[in-house]
C-alpha positions in Angstrom: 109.8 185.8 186.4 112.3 185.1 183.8 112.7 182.4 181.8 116.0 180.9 180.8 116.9 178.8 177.4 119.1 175.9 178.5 120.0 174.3 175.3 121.1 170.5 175.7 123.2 168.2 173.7 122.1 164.7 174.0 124.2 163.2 171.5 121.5 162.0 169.2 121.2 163.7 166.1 117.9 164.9 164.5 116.4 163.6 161.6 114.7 166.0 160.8 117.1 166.6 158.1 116.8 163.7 156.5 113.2 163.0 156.6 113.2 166.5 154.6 115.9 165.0 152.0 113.6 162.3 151.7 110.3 164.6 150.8 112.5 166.8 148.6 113.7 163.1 146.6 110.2 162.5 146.6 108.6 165.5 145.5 111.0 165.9 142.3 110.2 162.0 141.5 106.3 163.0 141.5 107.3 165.8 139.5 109.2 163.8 136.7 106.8 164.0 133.9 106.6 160.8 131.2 107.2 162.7 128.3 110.5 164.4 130.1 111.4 161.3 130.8 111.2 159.7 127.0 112.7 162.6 125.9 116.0 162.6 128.4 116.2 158.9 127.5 116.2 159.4 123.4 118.7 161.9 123.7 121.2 159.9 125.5 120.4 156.8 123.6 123.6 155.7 122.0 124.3 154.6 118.6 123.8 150.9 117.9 126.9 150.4 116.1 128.3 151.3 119.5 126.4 149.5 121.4 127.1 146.4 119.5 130.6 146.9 118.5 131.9 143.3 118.7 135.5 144.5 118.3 135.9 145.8 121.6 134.7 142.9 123.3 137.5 141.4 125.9 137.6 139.4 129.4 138.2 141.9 132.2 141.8 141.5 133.6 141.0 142.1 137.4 138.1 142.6 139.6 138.5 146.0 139.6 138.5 146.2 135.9 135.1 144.3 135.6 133.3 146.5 138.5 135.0 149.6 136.6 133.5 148.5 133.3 130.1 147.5 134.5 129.7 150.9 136.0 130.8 153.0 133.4 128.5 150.9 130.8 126.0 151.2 132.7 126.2 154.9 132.8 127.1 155.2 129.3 124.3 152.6 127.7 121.6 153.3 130.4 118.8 153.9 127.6 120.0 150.8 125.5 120.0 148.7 128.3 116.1 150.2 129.2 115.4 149.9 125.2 116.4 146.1 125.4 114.7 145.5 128.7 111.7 146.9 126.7 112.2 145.2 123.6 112.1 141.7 125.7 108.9 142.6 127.9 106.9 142.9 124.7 108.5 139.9 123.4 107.2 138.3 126.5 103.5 139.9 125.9 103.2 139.0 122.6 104.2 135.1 123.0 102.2 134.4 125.5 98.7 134.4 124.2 96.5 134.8 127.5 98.8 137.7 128.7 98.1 139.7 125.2 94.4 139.0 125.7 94.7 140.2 129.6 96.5 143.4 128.7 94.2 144.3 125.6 91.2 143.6 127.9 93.1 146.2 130.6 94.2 148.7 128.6 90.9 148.6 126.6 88.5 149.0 129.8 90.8 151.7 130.7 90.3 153.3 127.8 86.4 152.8 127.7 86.6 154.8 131.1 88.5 157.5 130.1 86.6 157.8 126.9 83.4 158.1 128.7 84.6 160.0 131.5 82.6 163.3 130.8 79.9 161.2 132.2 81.7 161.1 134.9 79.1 158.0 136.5 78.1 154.6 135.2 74.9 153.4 136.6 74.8 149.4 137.2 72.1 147.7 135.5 69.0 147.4 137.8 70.1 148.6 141.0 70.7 152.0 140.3 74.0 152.7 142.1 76.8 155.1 140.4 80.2 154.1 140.5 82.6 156.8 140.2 85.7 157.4 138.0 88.0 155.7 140.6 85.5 152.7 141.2 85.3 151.9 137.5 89.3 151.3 137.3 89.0 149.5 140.5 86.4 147.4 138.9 88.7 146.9 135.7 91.3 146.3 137.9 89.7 144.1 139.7 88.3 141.7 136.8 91.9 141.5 135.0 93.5 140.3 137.6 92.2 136.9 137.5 93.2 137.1 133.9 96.6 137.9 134.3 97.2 135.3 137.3 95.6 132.4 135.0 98.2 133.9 132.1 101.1 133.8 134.5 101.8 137.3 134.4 104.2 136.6 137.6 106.6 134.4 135.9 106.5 136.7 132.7 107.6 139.6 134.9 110.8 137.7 136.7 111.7 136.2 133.2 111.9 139.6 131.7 113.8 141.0 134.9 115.9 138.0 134.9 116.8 138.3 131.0 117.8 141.9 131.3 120.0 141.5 134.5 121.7 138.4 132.5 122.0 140.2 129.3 122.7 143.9 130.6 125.2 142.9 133.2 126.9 140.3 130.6 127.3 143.3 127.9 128.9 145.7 130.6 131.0 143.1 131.6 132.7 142.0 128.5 132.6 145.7 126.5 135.9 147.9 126.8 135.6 151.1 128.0 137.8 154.1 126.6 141.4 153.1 127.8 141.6 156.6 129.2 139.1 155.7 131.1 140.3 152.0 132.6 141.8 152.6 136.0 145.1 150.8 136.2 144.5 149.3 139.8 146.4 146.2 139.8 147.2 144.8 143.1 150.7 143.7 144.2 151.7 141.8 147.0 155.1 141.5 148.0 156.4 139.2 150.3 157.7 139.9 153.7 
């Protein structure tokens, strides 16, 4: 008996290709490395005098101008921007006194575990159970959480992402780009 390939066109296309799109965007994110990263960003980290140059400050003439500006500042200060985004987290940290002692307490129990982690087990006192590498960051975790909800570590975070949308999109908006750069896309309207 033969067997016959009938191929048919339902009209729906497969996603296969883009579910493997996604897992190749994934896979290079997991394979971005922190240092890599740190690196790229110093290198394209602008001058400040640049960055701060109050002479080329000016209103946008058009809509069109602004969203043209704001994209090409953003491309063009992308690590300044990330630098002050950075500069005003620790700001945050370090005025609020309960957050500093809830991150020390964090980073410090995590690096108590990795100090001792040739042990590779802690035992807990009097019941003998090991807890494993994973459990004891769990467990750290776990206790500065309470800490960082009693500092307000929730309001921190949306002041600091607040602050550097307000100030990052407000610098974008009001620096000139090059003028060979500006698009000259002013819209007309004639009467008919």
């Amino acid at each position: 008996m033969e067997t016959v390939d009938v191929k048919v066109d339902s009209g729906v296309t497969n996603n296969d290709s883009a579910d493997d799109k996604a897992s190749m965007a994934l896979n290079t994110l997991s394979n971005v490395n922190a240092k890599d990263f740190v690196q790229k960003q110093r290198e394209n980290l602008k001058p400040w005098q640049e960055f701060l140059n109050t002479s080329k400050v000016s209103k946008p003439r058009s809509v069109a101008h602004l969203t043209s500006r704001v994209t090409k500042n953003l491309e063009r200060f992308q690590s300044n921007y990330l630098l002050v985004s950075i500069v005003l987290f620790i700001y945050c940290i370090i005025t609020s006194p309960l957050l500093l002692v809830a991150c020390i307490f964090l980073v410090g129990g995590c690096y108590l575990i990795k100090a001792r982690q040739a042990a590779g087990k802690v035992i807990l006192l009097g019941r003998g159970r090991e807890l494993t590498v994973g459990q004891q960051y769990l467990a750290i975790t776990l206790f500065s959480c309470p800490l960082f909800f009693l500092a307000g570590a929730g309001s921190a975070v949306f002041w600091v992402i607040g602050a550097s949308v307000f100030l990052v999109m407000l610098h974008a908006s009001l620096l000139q780009i090059e003028v060979a750069e500006e698009p000259d896309t002013d819209l007309t309207m004639e009467t008919v």
